[in-house]
C-alpha positions as a LaTeX table, in Angstrom:
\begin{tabular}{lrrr}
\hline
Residue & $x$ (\AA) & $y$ (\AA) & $z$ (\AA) \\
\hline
Unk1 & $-22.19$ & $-25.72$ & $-14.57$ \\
Unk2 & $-22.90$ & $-22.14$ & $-12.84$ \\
Unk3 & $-21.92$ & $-23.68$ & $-9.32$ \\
Unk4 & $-18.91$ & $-25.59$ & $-10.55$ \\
Unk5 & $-17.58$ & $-22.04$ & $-12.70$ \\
Unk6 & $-18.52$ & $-20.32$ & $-8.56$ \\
Unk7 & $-16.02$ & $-23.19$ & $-6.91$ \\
Unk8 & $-13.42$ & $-22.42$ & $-9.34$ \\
Unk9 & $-13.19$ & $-18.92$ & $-8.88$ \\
Unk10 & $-13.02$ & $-19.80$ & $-5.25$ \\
Unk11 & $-10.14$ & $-21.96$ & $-5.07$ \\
Unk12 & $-8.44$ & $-19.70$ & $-7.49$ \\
Unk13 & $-9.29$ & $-16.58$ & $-4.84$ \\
Unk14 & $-7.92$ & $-19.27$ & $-2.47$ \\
Unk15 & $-5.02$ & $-19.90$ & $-4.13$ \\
Unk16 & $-4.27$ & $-16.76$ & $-4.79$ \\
Unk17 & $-4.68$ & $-15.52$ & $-1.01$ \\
Unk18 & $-2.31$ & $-17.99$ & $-0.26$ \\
Unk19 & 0.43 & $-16.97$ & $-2.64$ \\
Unk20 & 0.03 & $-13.21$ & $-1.13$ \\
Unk21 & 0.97 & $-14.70$ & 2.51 \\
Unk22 & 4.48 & $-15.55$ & 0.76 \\
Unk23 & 4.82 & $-12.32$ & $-1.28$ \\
Unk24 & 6.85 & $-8.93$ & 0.50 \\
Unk25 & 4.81 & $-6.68$ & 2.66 \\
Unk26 & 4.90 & $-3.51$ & 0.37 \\
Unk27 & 4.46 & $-1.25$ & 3.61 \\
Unk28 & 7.59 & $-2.85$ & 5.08 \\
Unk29 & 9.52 & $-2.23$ & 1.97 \\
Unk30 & 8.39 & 1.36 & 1.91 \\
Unk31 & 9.63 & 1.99 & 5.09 \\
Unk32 & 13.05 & 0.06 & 5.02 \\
Unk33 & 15.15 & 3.21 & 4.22 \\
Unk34 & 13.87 & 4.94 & 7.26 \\
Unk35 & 15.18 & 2.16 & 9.25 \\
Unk36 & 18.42 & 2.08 & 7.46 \\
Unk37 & 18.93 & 5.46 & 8.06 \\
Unk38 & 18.75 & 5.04 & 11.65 \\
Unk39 & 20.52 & 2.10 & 11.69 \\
Unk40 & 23.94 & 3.08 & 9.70 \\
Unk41 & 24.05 & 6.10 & 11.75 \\
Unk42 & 24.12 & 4.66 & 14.86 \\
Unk43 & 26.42 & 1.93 & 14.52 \\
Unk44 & 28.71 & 4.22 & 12.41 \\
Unk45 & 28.64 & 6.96 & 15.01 \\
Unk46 & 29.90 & 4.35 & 18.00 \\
Unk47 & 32.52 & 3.15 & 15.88 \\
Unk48 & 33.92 & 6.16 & 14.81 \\
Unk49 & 33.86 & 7.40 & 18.51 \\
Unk50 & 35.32 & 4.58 & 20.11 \\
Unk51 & 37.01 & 2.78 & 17.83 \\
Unk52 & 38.68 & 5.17 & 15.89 \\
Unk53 & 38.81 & 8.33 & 18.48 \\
Unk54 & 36.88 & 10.90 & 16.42 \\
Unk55 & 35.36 & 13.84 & 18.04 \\
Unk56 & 31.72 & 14.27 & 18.46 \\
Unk57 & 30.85 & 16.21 & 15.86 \\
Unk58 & 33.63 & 14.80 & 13.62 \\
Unk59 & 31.62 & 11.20 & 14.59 \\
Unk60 & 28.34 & 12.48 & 14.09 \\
Unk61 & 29.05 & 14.20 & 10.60 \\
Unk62 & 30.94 & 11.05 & 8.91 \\
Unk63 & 27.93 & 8.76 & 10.00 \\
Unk64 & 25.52 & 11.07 & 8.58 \\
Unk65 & 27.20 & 10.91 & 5.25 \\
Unk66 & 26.14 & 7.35 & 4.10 \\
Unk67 & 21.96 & 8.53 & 4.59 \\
Unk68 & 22.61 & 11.72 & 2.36 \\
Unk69 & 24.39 & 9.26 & 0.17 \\
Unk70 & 21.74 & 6.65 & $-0.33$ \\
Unk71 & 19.50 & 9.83 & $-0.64$ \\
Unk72 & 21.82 & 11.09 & $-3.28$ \\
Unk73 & 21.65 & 7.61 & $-5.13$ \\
Unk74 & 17.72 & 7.49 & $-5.07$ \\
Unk75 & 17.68 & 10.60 & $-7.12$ \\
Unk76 & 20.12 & 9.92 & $-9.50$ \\
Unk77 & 18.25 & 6.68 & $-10.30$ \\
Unk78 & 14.91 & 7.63 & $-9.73$ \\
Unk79 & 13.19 & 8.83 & $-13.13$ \\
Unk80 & 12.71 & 12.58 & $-11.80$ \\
Unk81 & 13.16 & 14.43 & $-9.22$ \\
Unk82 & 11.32 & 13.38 & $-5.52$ \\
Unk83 & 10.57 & 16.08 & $-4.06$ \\
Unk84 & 10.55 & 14.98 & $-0.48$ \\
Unk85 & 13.71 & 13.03 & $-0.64$ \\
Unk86 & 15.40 & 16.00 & $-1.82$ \\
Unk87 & 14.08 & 18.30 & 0.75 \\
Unk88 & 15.50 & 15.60 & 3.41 \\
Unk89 & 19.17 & 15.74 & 1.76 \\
Unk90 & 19.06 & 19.73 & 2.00 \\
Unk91 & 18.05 & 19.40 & 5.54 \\
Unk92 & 20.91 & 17.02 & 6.37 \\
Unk93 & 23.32 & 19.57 & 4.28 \\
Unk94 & 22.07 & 22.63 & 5.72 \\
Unk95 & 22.33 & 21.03 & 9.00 \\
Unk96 & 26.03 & 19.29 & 8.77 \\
Unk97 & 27.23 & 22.54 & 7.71 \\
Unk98 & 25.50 & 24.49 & 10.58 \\
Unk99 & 27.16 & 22.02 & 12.89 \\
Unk100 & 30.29 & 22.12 & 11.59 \\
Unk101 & 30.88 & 26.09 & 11.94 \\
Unk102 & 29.86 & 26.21 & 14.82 \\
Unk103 & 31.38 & 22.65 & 16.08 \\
Unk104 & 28.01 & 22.35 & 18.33 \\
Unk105 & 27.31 & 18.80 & 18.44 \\
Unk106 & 23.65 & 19.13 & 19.76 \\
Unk107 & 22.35 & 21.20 & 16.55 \\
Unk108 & 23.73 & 18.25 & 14.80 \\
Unk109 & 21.49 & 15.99 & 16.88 \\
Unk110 & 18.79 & 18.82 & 16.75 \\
Unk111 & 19.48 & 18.16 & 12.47 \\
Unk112 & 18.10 & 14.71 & 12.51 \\
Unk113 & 14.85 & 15.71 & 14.25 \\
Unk114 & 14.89 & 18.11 & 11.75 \\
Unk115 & 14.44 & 15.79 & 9.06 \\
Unk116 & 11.51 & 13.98 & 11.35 \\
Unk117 & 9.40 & 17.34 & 11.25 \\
Unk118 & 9.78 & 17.84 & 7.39 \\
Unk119 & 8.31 & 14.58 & 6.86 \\
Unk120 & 5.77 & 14.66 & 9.17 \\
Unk121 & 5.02 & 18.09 & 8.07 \\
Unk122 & 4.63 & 17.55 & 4.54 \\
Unk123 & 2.74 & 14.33 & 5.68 \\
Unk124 & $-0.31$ & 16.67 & 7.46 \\
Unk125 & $-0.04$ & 19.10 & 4.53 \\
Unk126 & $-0.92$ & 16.37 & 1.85 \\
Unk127 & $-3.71$ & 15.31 & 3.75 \\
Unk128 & $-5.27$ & 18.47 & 3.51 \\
Unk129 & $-4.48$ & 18.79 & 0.13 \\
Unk130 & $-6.17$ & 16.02 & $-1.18$ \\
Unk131 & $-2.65$ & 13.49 & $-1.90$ \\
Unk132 & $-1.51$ & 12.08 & 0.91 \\
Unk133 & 1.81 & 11.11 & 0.95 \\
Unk134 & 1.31 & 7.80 & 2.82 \\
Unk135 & $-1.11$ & 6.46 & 0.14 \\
Unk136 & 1.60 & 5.47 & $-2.48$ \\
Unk137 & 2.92 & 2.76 & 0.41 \\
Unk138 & $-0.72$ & 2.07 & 1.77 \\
Unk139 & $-2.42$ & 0.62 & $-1.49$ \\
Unk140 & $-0.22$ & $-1.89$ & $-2.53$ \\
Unk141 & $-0.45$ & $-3.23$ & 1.62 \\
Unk142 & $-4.04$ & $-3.02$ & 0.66 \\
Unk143 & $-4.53$ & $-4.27$ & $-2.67$ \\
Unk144 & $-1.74$ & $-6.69$ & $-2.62$ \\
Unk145 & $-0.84$ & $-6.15$ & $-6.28$ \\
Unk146 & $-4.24$ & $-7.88$ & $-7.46$ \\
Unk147 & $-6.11$ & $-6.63$ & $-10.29$ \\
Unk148 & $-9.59$ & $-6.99$ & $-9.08$ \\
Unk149 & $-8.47$ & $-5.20$ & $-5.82$ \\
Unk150 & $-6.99$ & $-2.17$ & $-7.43$ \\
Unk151 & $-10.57$ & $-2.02$ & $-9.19$ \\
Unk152 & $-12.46$ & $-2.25$ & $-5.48$ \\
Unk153 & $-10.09$ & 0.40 & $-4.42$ \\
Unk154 & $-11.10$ & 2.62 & $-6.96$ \\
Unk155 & $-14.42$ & 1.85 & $-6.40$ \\
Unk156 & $-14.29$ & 2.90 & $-2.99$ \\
Unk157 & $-12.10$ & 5.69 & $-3.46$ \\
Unk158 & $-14.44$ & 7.44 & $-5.95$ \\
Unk159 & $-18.00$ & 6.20 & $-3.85$ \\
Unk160 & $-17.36$ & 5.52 & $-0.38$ \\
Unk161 & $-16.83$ & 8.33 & 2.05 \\
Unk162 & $-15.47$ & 6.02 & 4.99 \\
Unk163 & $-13.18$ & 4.78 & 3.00 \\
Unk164 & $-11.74$ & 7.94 & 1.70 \\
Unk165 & $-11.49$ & 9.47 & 5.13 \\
Unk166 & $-9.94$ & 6.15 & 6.31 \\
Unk167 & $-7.28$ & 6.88 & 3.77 \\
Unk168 & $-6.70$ & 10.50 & 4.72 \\
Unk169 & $-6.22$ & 9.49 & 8.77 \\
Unk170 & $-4.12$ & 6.90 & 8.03 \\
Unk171 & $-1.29$ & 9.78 & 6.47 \\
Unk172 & $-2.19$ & 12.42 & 9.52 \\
Unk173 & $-1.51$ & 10.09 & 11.79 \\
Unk174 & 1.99 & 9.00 & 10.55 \\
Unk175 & 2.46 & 12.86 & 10.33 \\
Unk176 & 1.11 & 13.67 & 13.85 \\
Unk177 & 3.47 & 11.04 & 15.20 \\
Unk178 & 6.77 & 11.89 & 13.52 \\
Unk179 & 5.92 & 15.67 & 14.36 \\
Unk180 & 5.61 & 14.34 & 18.05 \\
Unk181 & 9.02 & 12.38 & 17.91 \\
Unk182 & 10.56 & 15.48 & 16.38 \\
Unk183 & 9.82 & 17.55 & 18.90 \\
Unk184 & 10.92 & 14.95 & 21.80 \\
Unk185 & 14.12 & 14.98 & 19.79 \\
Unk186 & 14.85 & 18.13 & 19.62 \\
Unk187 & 14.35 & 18.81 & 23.65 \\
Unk188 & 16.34 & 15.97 & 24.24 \\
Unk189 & 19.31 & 17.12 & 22.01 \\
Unk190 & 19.64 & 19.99 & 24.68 \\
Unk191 & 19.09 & 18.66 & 27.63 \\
Unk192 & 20.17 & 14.95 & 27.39 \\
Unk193 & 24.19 & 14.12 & 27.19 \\
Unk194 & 25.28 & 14.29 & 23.55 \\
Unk195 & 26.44 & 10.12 & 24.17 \\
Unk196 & 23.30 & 9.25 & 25.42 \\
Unk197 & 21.30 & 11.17 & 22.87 \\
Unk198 & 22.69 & 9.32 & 19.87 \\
Unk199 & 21.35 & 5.95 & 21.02 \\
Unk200 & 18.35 & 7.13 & 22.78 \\
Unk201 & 17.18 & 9.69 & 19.39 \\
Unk202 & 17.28 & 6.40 & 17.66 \\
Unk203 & 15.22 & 4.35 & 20.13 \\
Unk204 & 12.97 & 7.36 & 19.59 \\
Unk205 & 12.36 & 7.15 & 16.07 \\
Unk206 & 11.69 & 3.52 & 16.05 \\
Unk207 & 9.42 & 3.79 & 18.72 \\
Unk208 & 7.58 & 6.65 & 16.77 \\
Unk209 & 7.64 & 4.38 & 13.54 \\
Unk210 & 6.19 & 1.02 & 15.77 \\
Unk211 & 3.84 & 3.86 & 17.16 \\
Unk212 & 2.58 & 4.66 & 14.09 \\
Unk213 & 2.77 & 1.66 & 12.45 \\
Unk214 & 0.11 & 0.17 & 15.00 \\
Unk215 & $-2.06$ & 3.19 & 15.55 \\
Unk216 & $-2.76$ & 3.14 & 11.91 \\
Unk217 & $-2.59$ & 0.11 & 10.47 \\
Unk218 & $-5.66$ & $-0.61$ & 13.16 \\
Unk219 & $-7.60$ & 2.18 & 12.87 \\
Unk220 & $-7.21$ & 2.77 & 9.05 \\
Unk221 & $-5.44$ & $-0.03$ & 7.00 \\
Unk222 & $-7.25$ & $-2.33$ & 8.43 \\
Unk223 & $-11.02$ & $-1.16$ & 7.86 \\
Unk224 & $-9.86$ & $-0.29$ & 4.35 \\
Unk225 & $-8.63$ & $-4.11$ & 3.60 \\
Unk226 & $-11.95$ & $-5.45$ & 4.89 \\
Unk227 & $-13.81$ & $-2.93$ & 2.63 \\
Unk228 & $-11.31$ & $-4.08$ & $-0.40$ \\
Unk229 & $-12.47$ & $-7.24$ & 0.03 \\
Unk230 & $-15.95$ & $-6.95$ & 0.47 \\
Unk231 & $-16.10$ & $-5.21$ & $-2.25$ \\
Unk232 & $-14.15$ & $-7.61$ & $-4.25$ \\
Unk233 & $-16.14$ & $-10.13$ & $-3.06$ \\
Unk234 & $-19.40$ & $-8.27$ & $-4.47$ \\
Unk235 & $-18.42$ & $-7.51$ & $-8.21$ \\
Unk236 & $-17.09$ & $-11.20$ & $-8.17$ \\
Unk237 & $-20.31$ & $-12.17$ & $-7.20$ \\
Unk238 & $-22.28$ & $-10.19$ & $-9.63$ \\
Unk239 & $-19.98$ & $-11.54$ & $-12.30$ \\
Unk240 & $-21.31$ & $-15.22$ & $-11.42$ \\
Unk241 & $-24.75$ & $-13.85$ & $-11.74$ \\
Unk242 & $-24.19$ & $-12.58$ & $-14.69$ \\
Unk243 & $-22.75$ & $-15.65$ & $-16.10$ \\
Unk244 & $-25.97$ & $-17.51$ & $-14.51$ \\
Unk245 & $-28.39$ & $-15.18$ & $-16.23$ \\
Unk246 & $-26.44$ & $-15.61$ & $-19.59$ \\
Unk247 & $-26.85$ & $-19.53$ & $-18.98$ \\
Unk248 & $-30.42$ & $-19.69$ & $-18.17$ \\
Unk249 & $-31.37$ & $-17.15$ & $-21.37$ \\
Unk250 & $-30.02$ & $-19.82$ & $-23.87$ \\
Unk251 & $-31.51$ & $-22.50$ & $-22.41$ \\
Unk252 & $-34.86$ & $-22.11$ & $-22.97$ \\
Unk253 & $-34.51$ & $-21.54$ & $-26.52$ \\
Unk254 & $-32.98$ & $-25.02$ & $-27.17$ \\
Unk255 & $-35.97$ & $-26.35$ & $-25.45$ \\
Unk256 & $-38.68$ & $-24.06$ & $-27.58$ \\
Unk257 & $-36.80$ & $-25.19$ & $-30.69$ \\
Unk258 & $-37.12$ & $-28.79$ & $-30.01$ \\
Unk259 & $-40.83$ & $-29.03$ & $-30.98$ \\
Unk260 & $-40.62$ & $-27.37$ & $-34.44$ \\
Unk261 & $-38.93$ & $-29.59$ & $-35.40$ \\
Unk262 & $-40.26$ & $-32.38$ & $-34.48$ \\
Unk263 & $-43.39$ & $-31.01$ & $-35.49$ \\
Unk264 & $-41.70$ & $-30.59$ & $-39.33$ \\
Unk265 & $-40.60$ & $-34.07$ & $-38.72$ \\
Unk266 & $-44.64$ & $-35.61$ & $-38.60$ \\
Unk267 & $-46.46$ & $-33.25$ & $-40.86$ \\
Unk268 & $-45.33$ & $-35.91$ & $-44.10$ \\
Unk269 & $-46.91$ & $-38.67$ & $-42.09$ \\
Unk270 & $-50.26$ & $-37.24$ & $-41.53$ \\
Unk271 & $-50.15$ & $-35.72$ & $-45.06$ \\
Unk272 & $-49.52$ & $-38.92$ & $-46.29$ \\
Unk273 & $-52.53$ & $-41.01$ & $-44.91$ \\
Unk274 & $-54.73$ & $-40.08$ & $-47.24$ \\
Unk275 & $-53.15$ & $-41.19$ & $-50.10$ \\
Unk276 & $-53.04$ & $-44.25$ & $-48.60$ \\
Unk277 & $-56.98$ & $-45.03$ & $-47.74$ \\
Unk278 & $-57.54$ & $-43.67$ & $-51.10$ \\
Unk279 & $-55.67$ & $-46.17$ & $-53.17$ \\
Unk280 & $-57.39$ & $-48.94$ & $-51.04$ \\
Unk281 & $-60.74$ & $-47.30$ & $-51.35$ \\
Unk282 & $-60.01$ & $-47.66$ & $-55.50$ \\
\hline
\end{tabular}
């Protein structure tokens, strides 16, 4: 009974693995507006240009409306304010107004990078104060939305040191590499063509998010998903031993309970001889 209740659990774990391969990567979805808002730009930015004949900065300000938009948008229907998103929309305000009084189309390319650093920035910050930003994207990867893995990631948040420092890295390094890309950014606004720059910014943030993306997803998200599900694998483990242990205590007292009665059942007879042999002996 105890090794058929073990299989079950199996090909339910099994089953359940094999829904997850189907279900949305939650670390993809978290970082889908970042590629959006390098996306929109770009291709909004080359037809404005071209196609319609717009100036530089003129080009470069419209396509940086529909990011502060979206940003806009997240906060009205976000419940509360995010903090980060709205320091990103003040950035891009602060910097499309810079740009436009002074009509220097390289501080508005210096703008975007701008954004990059505040992000990474507040990235290396939380990591030193104990939150790191990255985490509220990482878990979900981690835990896939299971019960019993959100418990193992507690677990090892509030016992396991290698886990919890696996979990710190894994938001310094984003940070470390965005901070890097801003920087590249901002040299190249200067000293690269303003034309060129517009493409080649955006081939540097995606390269910085791939970057990132591989550095620590092996190094960090990785370890950490192994650990979830070792340690998943434990408690589910000790749960069949627990159920074994319950199994084998109420056994024995079926067994022990078995002669009584039968015992009760032949005390009558021998009582009853006796009786018998006496009536015979009369």
């Amino acid at each position: 009974m105890d090794r058929s209740r073990s299989e079950s659990r199996r090909q339910q774990q099994r089953s359940q693995a094999a829904a997850e391969g189907k279900s949305p990567n939650p670390l993809a979805q978290t970082l889908l507006p970042l590629v959006l808002d390098l996306g929109v730009p770009l291709g909004s930015y080359y037809l404005l240009r071209s196609g319609f004949g717009l100036s530089e900065v003129a080009a470069l300000g419209w396509s940086s409306v529909v990011p502060a938009l979206r940003t806009v948008w997240g906060l009205v229907r976000g419940a509360g304010v995010n903090g980060l998103a709205l320091v990103i929309l003040v950035v891009n305000v602060v910097g499309l107004a810079l740009s436009a009084m002074t009509g220097d189309p390289r501080l508005m390319l210096a703008k975007d990078s701008g954004v990059s650093s505040v992000v990474g920035i507040s990235m290396i910050v939380s990591v030193y104060l104990g939150k790191p930003l990255m985490t509220a994207g990482l878990k979900p990867f981690v835990t896939k939305g299971k019960a019993e893995r959100s418990a193992a990631w507690d677990r090892l948040m509030a016992g396991s040191v290698p886990f919890r420092r696996a979990e710190r890295r894994f938001s310094l390094i984003w940070g470390t590499v965005l901070v890097v890309e801003c920087v590249a950014r901002v040299i190249g606004a200067y000293t690269v063509p303003v034309h060129t720059m517009v493409w080649l910014g955006s081939v540097l943030a995606v390269v910085a998010i791939l970057l990132a993306m591989v550095l620590a997803g092996g190094s960090c998200a990785e370890p950490m998903e192994r650990m979830v599900n070792a340690e998943a694998e434990r408690a589910a483990g000790h749960e069949d031993d627990a159920a074994g242990a319950d199994a084998t205590a109420v056994e024995p007292s079926a067994v022990t309970a078995a002669p009584v009665a039968s015992v009760a059942s032949a005390a009558p007879v021998v009582t009853a001889a006796p009786a018998v042999t006496a009536a015979t002996g009369r």
